[in-house]
C-alpha positions in Angstrom: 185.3 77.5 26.1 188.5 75.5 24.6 188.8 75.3 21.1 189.9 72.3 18.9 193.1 72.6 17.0 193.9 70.5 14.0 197.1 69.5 12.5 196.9 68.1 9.3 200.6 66.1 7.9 201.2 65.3 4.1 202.9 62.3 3.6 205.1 61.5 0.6 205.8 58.1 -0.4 209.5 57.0 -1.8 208.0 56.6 -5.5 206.7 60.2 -5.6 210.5 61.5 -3.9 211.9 59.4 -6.6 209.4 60.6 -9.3 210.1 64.8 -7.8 214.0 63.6 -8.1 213.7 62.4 -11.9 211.7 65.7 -12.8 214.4 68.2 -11.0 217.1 66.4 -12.6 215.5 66.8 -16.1 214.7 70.2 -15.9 218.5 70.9 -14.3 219.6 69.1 -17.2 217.9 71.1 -19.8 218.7 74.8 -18.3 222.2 73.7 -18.7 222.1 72.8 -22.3 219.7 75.7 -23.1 222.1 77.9 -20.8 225.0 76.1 -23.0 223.1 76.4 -26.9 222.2 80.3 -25.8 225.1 81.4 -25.0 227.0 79.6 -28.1 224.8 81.7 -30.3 224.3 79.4 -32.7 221.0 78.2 -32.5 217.7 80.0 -32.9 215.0 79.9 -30.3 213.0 77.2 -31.9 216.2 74.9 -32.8 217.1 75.3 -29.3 213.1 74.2 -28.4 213.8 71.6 -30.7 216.9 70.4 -29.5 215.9 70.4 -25.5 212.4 68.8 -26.4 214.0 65.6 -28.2 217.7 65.6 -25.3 215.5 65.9 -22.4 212.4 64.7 -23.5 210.3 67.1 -22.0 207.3 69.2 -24.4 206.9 72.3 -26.4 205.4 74.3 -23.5 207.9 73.4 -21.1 210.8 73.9 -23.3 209.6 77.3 -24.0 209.4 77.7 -20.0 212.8 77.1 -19.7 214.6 79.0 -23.0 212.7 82.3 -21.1 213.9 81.3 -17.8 217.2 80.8 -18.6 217.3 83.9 -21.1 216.0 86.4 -18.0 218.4 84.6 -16.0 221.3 85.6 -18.7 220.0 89.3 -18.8 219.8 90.0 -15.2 223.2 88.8 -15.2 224.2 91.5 -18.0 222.2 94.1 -16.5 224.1 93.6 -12.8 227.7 92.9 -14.9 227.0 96.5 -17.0 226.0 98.1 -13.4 229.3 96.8 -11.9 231.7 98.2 -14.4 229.7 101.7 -14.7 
């Protein structure tokens, strides 16, 4: 008995490449500066919400997504650095 196989192909038009390009770019943009404001020490949490919602122009939810991205990024970092030197 054969069996019927099925492959099935996404294809991506150059608007929605273009459109995935703009959005990796923004959020690249506003780890940096949230990467930059954190480790100045300056800035509070919500200033540096504040700050990345109106630079990047991205929302609350997603600003928040990134200062706790960015600030586990910083304490793995610590956590290896402290290991090294021990």
């Amino acid at each position: 008995m054969s069996r019927e196989y099925r492959t099935y192909v996404t294809t991506t038009h150059s608007e929605q490449c273009s459109l995935f390009l703009d959005m990796y770019d923004t959020m690249h943009q506003a780890k940096t500066k949230c990467l930059k404001l954190l480790l100045a020490h300056k800035l509070t949490k919500s200033e540096i919400n504040t700050e990345l919602q109106r630079d990047c122009e991205i929302n609350k939810r997603l600003a928040n997504s990134i200062i706790a991205y960015v600030e586990g990024k910083v304490s793995l970092f610590h956590h290896s650095y402290e290991r090294i030197i021990e």
